[in-house]
C-alpha positions in Angstrom: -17.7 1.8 2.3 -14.7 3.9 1.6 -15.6 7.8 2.7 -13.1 9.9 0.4 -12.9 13.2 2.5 -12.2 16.3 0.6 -10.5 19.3 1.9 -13.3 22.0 1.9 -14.7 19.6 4.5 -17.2 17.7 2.0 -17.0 13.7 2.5 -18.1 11.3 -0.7 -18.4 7.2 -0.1 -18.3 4.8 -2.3 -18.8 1.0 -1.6 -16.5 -1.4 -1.9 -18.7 -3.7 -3.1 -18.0 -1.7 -6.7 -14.6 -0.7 -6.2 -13.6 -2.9 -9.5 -10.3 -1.5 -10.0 -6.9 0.2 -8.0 -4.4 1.8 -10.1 -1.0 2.9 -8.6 0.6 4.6 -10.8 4.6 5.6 -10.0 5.3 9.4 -8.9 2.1 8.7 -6.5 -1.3 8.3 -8.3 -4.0 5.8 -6.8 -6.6 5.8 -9.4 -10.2 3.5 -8.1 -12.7 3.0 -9.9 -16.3 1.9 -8.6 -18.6 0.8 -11.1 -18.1 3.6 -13.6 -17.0 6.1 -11.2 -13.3 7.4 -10.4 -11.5 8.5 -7.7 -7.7 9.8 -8.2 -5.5 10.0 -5.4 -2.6 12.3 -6.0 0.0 12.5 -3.8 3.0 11.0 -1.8 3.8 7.4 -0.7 0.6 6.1 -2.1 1.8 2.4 -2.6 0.8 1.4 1.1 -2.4 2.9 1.1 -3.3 0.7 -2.4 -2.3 -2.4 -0.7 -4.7 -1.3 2.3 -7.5 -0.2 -0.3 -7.3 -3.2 -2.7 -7.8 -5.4 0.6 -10.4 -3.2 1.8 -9.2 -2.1 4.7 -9.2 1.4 4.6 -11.6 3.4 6.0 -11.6 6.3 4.6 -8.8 8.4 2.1 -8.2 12.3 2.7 -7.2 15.4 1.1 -4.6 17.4 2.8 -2.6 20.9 2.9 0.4 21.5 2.5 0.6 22.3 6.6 -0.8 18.9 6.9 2.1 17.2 5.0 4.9 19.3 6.6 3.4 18.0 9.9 3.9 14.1 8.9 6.7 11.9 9.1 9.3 11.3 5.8 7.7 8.0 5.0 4.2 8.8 5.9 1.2 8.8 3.1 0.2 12.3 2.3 -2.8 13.1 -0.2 -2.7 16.7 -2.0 -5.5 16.3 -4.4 -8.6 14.1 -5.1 -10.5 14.3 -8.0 -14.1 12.3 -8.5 -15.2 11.8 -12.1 -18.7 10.5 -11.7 -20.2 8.3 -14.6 -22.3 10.9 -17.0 -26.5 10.3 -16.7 -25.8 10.1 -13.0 
């Protein structure tokens, strides 16, 4: 499963098994979608973590602050916001 770890401390997982789709999208959105849920990544230097999650060999994916980005290296990926859409009747 990937856990997608939110910032208020709140941890969501979804199995790879339905992850049927990863979207990277330039300026540094990931967009997955697991069956008819979605999960977009914003942030910075996203393309690396896509390759890792489209091989399923990420663990999990977490939202950060601000703090937490100024903390990490230049070239390091750095996630500002997640947003889950779940699939309505669910």
């Amino acid at each position: 499963m990937l856990d997608i770890r939110l910032a208020d401390g709140s941890v969501e997982s979804f199995p790879y098994a339905y992850l049927t789709r990863v979207r990277y999208i330039p300026g540094d959105i990931l967009v997955m979608r697991f069956g008819g849920d979605e999960v977009r990544a914003e942030g910075k230097n996203l393309s690396r973590l896509r390759d890792a999650i489209s091989e399923h060999r990420m663990r999990f994916i977490q939202e950060g602050t601000e703090d937490d980005e100024e903390l990490k290296p230049g070239e390091a990926p750095h996630i500002g916001r997640i947003v889950i859409t779940e699939r309505e009747g669910q």
